[in-house]
C-alpha positions in Angstrom: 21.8 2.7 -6.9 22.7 1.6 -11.0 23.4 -2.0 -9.9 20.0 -2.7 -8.2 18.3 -5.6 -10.5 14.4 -5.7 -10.1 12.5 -9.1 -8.1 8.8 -9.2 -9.6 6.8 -11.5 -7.7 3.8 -13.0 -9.6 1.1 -15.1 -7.9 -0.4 -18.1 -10.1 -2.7 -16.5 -12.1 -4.8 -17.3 -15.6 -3.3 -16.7 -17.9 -6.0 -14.1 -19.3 -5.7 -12.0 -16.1 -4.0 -8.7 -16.0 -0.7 -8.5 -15.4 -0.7 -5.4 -12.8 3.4 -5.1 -13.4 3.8 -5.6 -17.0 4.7 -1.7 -17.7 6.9 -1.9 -15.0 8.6 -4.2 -16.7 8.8 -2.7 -20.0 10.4 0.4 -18.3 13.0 -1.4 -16.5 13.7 -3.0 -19.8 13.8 0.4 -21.5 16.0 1.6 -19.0 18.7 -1.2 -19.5 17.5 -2.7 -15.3 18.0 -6.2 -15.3 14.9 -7.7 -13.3 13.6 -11.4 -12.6 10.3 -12.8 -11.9 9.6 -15.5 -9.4 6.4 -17.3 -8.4 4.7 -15.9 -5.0 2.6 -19.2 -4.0 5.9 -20.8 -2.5 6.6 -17.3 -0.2 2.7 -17.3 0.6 3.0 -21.0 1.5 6.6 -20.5 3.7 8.7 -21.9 0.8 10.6 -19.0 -0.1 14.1 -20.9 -1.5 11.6 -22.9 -3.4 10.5 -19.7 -5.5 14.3 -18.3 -6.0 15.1 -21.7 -7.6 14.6 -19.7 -11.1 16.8 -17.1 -10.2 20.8 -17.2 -12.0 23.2 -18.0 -9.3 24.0 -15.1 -6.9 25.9 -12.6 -7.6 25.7 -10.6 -4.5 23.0 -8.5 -6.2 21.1 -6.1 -4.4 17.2 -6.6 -5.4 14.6 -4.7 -5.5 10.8 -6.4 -5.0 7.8 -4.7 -7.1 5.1 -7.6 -7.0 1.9 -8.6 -5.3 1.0 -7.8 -1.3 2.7 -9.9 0.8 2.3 -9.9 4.8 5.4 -9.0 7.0 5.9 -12.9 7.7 5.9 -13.4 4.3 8.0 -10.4 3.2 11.0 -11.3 5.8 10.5 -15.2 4.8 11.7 -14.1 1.3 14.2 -11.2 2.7 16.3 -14.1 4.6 16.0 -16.9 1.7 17.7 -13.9 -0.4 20.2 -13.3 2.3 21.0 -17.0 2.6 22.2 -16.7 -1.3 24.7 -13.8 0.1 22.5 -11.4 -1.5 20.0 -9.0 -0.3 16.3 -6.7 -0.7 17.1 -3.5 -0.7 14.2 -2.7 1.8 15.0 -4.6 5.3 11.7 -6.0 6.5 11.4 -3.6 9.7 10.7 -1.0 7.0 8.7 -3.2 4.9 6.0 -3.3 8.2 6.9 0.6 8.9 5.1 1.7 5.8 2.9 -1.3 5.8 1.0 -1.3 8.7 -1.2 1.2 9.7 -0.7 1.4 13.2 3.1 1.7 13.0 3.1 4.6 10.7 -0.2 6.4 11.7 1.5 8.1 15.0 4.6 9.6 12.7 2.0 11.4 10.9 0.2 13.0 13.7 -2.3 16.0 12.5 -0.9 15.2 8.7 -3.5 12.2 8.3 -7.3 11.5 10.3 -7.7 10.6 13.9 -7.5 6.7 13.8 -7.6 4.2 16.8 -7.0 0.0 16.0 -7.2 -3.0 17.8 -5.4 -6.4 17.8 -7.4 -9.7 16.8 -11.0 -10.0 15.2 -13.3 -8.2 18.6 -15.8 -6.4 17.0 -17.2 -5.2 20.5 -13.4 -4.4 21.4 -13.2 -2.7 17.7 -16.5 -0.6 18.8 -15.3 0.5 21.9 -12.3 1.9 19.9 -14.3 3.7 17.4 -15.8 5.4 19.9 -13.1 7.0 21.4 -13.0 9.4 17.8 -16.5 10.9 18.6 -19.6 9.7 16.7 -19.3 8.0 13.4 -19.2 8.3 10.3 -16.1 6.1 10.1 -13.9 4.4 7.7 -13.0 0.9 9.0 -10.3 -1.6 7.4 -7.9 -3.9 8.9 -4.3 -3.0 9.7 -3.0 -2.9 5.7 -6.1 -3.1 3.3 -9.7 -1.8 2.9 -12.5 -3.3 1.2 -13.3 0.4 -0.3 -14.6 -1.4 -3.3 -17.4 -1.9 -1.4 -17.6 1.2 0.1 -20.8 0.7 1.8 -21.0 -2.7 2.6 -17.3 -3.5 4.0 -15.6 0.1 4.1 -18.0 2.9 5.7 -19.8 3.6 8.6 -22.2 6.7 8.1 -23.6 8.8 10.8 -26.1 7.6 13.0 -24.7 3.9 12.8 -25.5 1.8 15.5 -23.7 -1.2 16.8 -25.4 -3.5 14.9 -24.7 -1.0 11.8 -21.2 -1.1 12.7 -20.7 -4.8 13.4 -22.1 -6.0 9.6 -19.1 -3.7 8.3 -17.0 -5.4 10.2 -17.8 -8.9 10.3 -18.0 -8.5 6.1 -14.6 -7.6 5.8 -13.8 -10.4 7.9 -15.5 -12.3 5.4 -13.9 -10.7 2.4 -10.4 -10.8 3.7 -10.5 -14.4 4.8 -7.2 -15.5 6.1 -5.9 -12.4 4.7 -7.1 -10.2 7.0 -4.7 -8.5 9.0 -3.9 -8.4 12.2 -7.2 -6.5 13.3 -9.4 -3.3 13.2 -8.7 -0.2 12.1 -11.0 2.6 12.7 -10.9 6.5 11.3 -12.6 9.1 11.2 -13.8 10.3 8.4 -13.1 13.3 6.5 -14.9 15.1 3.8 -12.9 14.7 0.6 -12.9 17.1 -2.1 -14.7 15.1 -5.3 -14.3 14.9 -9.0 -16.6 13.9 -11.8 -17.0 10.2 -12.1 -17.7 7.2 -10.1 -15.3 4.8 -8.1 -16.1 1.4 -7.1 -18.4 0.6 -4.5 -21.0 3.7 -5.6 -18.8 6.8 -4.3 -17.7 9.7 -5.9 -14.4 10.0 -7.2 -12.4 12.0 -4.6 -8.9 13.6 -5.6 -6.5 12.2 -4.8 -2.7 11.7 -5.7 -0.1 8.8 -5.7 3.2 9.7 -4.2 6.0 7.5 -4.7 9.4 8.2 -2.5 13.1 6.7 -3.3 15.6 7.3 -0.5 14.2 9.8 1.1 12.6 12.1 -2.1 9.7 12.3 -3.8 10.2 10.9 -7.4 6.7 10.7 -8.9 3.4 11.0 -8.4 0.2 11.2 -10.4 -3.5 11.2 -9.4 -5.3 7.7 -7.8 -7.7 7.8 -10.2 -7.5 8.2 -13.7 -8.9 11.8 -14.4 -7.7 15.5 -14.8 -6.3 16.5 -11.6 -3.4 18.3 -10.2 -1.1 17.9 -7.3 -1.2 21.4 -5.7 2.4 22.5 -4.5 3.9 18.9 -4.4 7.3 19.6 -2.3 4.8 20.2 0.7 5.1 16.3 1.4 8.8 16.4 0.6 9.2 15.8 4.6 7.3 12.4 4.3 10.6 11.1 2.8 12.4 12.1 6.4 9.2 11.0 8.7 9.2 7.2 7.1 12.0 5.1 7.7 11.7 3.3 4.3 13.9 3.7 1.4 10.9 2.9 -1.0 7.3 3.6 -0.5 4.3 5.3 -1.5 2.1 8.3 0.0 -1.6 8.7 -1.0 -3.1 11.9 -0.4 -6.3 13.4 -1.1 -7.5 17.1 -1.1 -9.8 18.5 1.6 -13.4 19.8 0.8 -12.1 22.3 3.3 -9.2 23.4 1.6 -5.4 21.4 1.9 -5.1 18.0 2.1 -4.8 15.0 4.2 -2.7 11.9 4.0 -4.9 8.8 3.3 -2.4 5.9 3.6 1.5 4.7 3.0 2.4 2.0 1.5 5.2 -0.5 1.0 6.8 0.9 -2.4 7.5 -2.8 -3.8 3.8 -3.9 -3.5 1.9 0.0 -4.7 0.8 -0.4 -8.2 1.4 2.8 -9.8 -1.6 4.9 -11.6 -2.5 4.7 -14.4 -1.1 8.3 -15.4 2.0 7.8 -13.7 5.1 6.8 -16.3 7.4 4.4 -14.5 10.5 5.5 -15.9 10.6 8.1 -13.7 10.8 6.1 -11.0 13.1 3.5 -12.5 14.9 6.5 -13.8 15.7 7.6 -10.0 16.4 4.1 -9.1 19.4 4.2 -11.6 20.5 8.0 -10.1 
């Protein structure tokens, strides 16, 4: 797709805080990709026209969105203000909430990813009753997009032996943490024993090992470990079929290797709003983009 030109969506910011897209930008510069950035605060407030304003006149571009997390309201808001310039995002919003949401991807997966029930709305009781269903805990619990992982044992996990009680402080601080960000409603997994590496993540856990996949039309691009230490992606082309199972044109697979042995798929992810790791060079991606 050579005449794609890149959309990056930047929220208002200091100006001392990291620029999560700059490299990104750099690459697409590199690569001769014409790209755009627009504010976010107008899509995020349901002003979406308001934010193209600093956009040349159309062209009948196709564009492709790399930028902060937006919510499928948000996402199809800026979708149709770019349609109504005769111009378009190259990922439709129905694919935008396929790889976005949880519970819409989770059941193409099947045995590929962990045992996972969800719920709609903010019912902790209702969310309980749910988590049940998997079989005593320990659990991982986040809402229908995002975890709070970063406070692993505060907002994210649920160890063994939890009670209700146990379980309903998890909850009720990631309903706190997420604010009126929080999406949707609960999501409840199992949890599975992840193979670890040296070093510490946020939130006091272990680094585990795991990989960044990133998937253009239908293949598997790029990909480099979550975290930034020595690891390698055994035997990549076994998640070649992820590019057929999700409907998306651009998205991202993370995966993380069993204690037991193989691996599991942890989550997907809308491709526009993945940041890439830290050991992952985004000229291959941008590189495929061009064909």
């Amino acid at each position: 797709m050579s005449d794609v030109t890149i959309l990056f969506g930047r929220p208002h910011v200091p100006q001392f805080a990291e620029d999560r897209f700059e490299i990104d930008v750099l690459a697409a510069e590199e690569l001769g990709i014409e790209s755009y950035a627009i504010p976010l605060d107008p899509v995020v407030n349901g002003e979406p026209e308001r934010a193209l304003r600093r956009l040349p006149s159309p062209r009948y571009r196709t564009w492709l969105y790399r930028g902060w997390m937006l919510s499928e309201d948000e996402y199809t808001g800026l979708y149709e203000a770019m349609q109504d310039r005769g111009e378009e995002l190259v990922v439709d919003p129905e694919s935008f909430a396929e790889a976005m949401y949880m519970p819409n991807y989770v059941p193409l997966l099947g045995d590929k990813t962990a045992p996972t029930r969800w719920t709609e709305g903010e019912d902790i009781r209702e969310a309980w009753e749910a988590a049940l269903e998997l079989g005593p805990p320990p659990w991982v619990v986040k809402d229908h997009v995002k975890s709070v992982k970063e406070l692993w044992h505060r907002a994210c996990f649920v160890p063994e032996g939890a009670t209700y009680d146990d379980f309903a402080e998890v909850c009720e601080k990631i309903l706190e943490l997420r604010g009126d960000r929080f999406e949707r409603g609960f999501v409840v997994r199992k949890y599975l024993d992840l193979a670890t590496l040296p070093g510490w993540a946020p939130g006091q856990r272990r680094v585990t090992d795991e990989h960044r996949l990133v998937f253009w039309e239908g293949r598997l691009v790029a990909h480099a470990p979550y975290y930034d230490v020595d690891s390698t992606l055994e035997h990549p082309g076994q998640f070649a079929h992820l590019g057929q199972v999700i409907g998306s044109p651009f998205f991202t697979a993370d995966v993380a290797r069993l204690e037991r042995g193989g691996y599991t798929v942890i989550e997907i992810n809308d491709g526009g709003c993945s940041v890439f790791p830290e050991q992952m060079d985004p000229r291959d991606f941008y590189g495929a983009v061009l064909g």
